[in-house]
N, C-alpha and C positions, 0 to 999 in steps of 0.2 A: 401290486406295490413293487417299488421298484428296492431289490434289496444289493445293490449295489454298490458299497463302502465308500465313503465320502472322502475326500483326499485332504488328508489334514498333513500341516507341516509343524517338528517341533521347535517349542520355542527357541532349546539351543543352536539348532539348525539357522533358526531365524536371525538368531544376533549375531552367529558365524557371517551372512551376507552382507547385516549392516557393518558389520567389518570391513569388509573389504570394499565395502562402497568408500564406508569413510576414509580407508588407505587410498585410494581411486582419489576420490575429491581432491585430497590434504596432495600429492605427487602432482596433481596438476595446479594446485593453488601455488606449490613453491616453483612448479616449471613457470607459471606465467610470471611471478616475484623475478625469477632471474632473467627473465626475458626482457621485462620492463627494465631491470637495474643496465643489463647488457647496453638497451638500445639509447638510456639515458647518458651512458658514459662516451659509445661511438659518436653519440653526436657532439657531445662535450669534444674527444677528443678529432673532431672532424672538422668543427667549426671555429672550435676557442684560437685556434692559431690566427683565424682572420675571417673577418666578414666582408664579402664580397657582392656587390650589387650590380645586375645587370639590366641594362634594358631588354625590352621582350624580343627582339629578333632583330638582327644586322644584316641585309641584303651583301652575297658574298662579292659580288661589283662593285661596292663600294667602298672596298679594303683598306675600313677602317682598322684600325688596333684594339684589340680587347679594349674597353673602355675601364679598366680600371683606375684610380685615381689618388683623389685627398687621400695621405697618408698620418697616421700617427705616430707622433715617435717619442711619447711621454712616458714609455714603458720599458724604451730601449736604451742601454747604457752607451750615449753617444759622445764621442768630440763635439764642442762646437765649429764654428767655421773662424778662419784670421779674423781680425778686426777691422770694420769699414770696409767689408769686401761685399755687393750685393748680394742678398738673398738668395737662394732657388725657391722658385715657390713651385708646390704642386698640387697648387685647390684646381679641381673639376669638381661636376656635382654627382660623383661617385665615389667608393669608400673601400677602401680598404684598410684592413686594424691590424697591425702587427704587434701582436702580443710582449710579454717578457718571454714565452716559454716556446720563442722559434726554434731555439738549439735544441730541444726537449721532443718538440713535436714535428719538427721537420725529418726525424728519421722514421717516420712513421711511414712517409711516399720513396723512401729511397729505394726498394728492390731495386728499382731498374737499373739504376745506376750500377749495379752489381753483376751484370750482366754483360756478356761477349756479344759485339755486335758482328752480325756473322751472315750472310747470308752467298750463295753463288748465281746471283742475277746479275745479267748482264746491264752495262748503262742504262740502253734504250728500255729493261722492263723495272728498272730502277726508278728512273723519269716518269713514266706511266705512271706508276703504283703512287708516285710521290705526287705527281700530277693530279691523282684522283681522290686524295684525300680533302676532308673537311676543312675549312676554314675555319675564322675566329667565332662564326654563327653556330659549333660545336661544341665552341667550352662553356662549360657549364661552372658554378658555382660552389657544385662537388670537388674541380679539379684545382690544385697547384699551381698557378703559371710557373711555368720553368724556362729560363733564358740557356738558349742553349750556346754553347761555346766551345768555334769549329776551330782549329789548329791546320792551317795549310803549310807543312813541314817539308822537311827534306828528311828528316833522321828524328834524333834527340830531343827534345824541351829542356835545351840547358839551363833556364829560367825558371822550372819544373818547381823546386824548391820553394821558389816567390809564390808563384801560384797553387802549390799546396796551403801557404798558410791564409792565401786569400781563401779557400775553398772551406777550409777548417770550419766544420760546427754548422756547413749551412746545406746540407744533406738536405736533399730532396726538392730545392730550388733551384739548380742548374743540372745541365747533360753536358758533357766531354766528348768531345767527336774528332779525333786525329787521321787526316789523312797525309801518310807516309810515303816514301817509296819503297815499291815493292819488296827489295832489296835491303832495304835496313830491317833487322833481325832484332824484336820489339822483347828488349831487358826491364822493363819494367816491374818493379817490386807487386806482390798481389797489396800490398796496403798502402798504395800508391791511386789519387783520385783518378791517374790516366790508365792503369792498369784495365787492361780488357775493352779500351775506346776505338780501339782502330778500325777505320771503316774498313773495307773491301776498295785498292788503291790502282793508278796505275801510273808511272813514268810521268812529270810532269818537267816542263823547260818555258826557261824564264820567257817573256814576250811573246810568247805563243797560247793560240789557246786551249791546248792542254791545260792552261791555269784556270779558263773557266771553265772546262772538265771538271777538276779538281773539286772548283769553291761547286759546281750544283750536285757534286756527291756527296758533297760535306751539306749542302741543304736537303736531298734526296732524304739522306738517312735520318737525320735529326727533325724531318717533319712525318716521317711512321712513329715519331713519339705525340701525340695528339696534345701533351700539356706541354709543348713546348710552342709557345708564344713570341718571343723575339729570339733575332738569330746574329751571332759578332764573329765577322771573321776574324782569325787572327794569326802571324805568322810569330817564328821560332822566336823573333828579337823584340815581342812583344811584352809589356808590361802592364797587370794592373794601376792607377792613379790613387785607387781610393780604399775603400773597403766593401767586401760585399754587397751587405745593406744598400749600401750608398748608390753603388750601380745598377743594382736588382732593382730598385725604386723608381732609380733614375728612368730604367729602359720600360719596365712595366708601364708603366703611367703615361709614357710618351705619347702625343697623340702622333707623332710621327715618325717616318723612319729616317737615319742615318747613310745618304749616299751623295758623298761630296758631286757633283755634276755643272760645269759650269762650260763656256765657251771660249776660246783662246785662237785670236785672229794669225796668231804668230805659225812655225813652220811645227810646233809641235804637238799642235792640236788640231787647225784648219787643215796645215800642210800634211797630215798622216789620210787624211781624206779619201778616198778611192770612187769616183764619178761611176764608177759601173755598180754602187751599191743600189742609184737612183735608179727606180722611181720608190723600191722598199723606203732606202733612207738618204734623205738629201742632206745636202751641205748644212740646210739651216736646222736642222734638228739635231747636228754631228757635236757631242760633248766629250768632255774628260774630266777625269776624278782619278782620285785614290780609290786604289783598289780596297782598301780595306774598309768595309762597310757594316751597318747594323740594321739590320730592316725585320719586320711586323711577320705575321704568319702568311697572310694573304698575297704578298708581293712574293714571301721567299716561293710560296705556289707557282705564281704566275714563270716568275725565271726561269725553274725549272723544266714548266709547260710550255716554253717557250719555242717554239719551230721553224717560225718565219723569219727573226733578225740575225739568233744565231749562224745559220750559214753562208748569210751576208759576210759575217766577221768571218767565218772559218776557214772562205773562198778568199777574202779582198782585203782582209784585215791583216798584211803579211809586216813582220821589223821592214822598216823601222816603223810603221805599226802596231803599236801594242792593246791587243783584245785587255788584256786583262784592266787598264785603265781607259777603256773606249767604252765596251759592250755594254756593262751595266750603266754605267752613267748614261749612257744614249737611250736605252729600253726605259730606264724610271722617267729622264724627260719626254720620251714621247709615247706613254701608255699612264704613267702614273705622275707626275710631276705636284696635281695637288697634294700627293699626301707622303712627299718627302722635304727634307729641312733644307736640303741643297748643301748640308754642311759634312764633314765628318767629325769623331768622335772620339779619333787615335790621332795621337798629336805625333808630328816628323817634322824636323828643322830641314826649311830646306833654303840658309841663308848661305849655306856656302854654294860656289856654282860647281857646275858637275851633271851627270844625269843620275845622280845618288843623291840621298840625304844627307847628312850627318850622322855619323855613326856614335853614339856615346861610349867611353871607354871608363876602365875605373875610375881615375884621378875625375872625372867629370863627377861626381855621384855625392852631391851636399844638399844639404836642406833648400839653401838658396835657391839651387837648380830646380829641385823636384817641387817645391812650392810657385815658382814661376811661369812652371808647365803647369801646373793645376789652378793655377787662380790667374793669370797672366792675360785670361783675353775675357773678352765679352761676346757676349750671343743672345739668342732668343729660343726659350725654352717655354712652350707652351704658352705660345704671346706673351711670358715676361722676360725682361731682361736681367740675365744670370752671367756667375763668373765661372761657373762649372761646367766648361764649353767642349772640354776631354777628357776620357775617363780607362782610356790607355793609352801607353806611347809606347813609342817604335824605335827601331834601331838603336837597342842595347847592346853591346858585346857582352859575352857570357862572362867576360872575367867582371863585369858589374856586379853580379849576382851577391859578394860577399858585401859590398855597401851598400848595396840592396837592402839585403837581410837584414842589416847594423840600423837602417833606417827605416825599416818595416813598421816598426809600430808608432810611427808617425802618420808614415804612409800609407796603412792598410787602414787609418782611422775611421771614424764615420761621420758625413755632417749633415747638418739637417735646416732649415727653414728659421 
């Protein structure tokens, strides 16, 4: 017989274990409660800002524009538009929903905006790096589009103040990108939206192209931000037309991009010409534009990437030659021309004669004016025809700035459909 003691456990022993099972249990029942509450709220506050629909994959050769679209704005506290002035329409059969709670939740993507853009890469590994990013077949439904908005300066943003209260409340929908010269010694306030925006710069001179140096560092760096979808140059005597909303809508939605490019038999277009560009680039593909332009994610790639035209322009393209109004116009017509408007976006008078615009000075600066520029011409906007054909202008003098301001909250309004 086997007289070996049977291993008994006692009861209190026993309910001590279902103790702590049941403390075990109840710590994971409430970790998975907050888990579940956590991931219902992320998406709430991930999604509630806008719903975003894409189709399942965009071939990056066919650079198109994120296809986002139909906007709502029944939740948005907008201007209407003047009276009897044509619509904008912006039905596609894509969706995007802008909430009431954009101010609320658009600070939700802003880190980066808070941020030194800072790096010591030279151009050429500048161009590469920018060159070998994703295109629009990368955004995803997760991200923000952000219009990004490049500053080709010499110094200051004496306009600075206008385009703070354009920026105001709309955190985490644009990027700031200022390239300077070396030499100006950047006083910018830290609660300033341009604070901490300046690229890495060098020396740039009018008619030369140094300028587009300039604008593809100013595309180089604003496309290592991936949710940045369209790209506005813009210089110091620049002005917003409208309000945020209005342009952010505007540019998203577009099925195309913004690069004035047309042909000019006269001695200032044909006649800047250089015969030893051919066989690269002939006469009949040779255009001119405004230099200040708006274009898609895929195109600002390609410019960047660009190898073969640029040093046609760099070599032959000498004053009274000027790259900065030649190069891009010529490159969108003869690589991309389906999938630009032919137009530009930044209004410049240029009724007086001169090799200049018109400069606006204060006494210019009334409603009359600034309603004339914004509703004053006709165009086509996503095959409709619209009055909303500019959505900045140019050549302000800085002493504008105080009737500027006086008329800001006419000017910075919003309109919609």
């Amino acid at each position: 017989m086997d007289h070996t003691p049977s291993l008994q456990v006692s009861k209190p022993y026993t309910r001590k274990i279902q103790h702590v099972y049941d403390i075990i249990f109840y710590m994971i029942a409430i970790s998975l409660g907050i888990l579940l509450i956590s991931s219902l709220c992320f998406y709430t506050l991930s999604f509630d800002l806008r719903t975003i629909i894409y189709p399942a994959t965009i071939p990056f050769k066919t650079l198109l524009p994120p296809p986002l679209a139909s906007l709502s704005f029944s939740q948005l506290s907008i201007t209407p538009p003047p009276p009897d002035s044509p619509s904008l329409s912006l039905s596609q059969p894509y969706q995007v929903l802008l909430s009431s709670s954009w101010n609320k939740k658009s600070k939700y993507n802003s880190t980066y905006l808070k941020t030194f853009i800072f790096h010591n890469m030279t151009d050429q590994e500048l161009f590469l790096k920018a060159s070998m990013v994703k295109g629009i077949d990368d955004f995803t439904n997760k991200t923000i589009p952000k219009v990004a908005f490049m500053f080709l300066v010499k110094g200051k943003v004496p306009l600075a103040p206008l385009w703070e209260k354009f920026f105001k409340d709309n955190e985490g929908f644009y990027s700031i990108y200022l390239h300077q010269d070396p030499s100006y010694k950047d006083k910018v306030s830290e609660d300033s939206v341009f604070y901490g925006r300046k690229v890495p710069s060098q020396h740039v001179v009018w008619g030369t192209t140094s300028m587009i140096d300039g604008e593809k560092r100013l595309l180089a760096n604003a496309l290592l931000d991936s949710s940045n979808q369209r790209f506005v140059l813009l210089s110091e005597t620049c002005i917003p037309l409208f309000g945020f909303k209005t342009i952010y809508i505007y540019l998203i939605n577009s099925k195309l991009s913004y690069v004035n490019s047309f042909y000019d038999p006269t001695k200032d277009c044909k006649g800047r010409y250089n015969p030893k560009m051919s066989p690269i680039i002939n006469i009949t593909n040779w255009r001119k534009g405004s230099q200040w332009f708006e274009i898609h994610r895929n195109l600002a790639i390609n410019i960047v990437h660009d190898t073969k035209y640029y040093p046609m322009f760099n070599k032959y393209c000498l004053p009274r030659c000027y790259s900065d109004e030649h190069y891009i116009p010529t490159l969108v017509h003869m690589m991309y021309s389906e999938f630009n408007s032919n137009r530009t976006i930044t209004w410049v008078d240029w009724s007086i004669r001169g090799p200049h615009p018109r400069k606006y000075v204060w006494g210019d600066i009334n409603d009359e004016l600034m309603n004339k520029i914004r509703f004053g011409s006709t165009c086509v906007y996503n095959g409709k025809i619209t009055n909303i054909c500019f959505l900045f202008g140019r050549k302000f003098h800085p002493n504008t700035l105080d009737p500027l301001l006086r008329v800001s909250p006419s000017l910075l309004g919003d309109y919609y459909p």
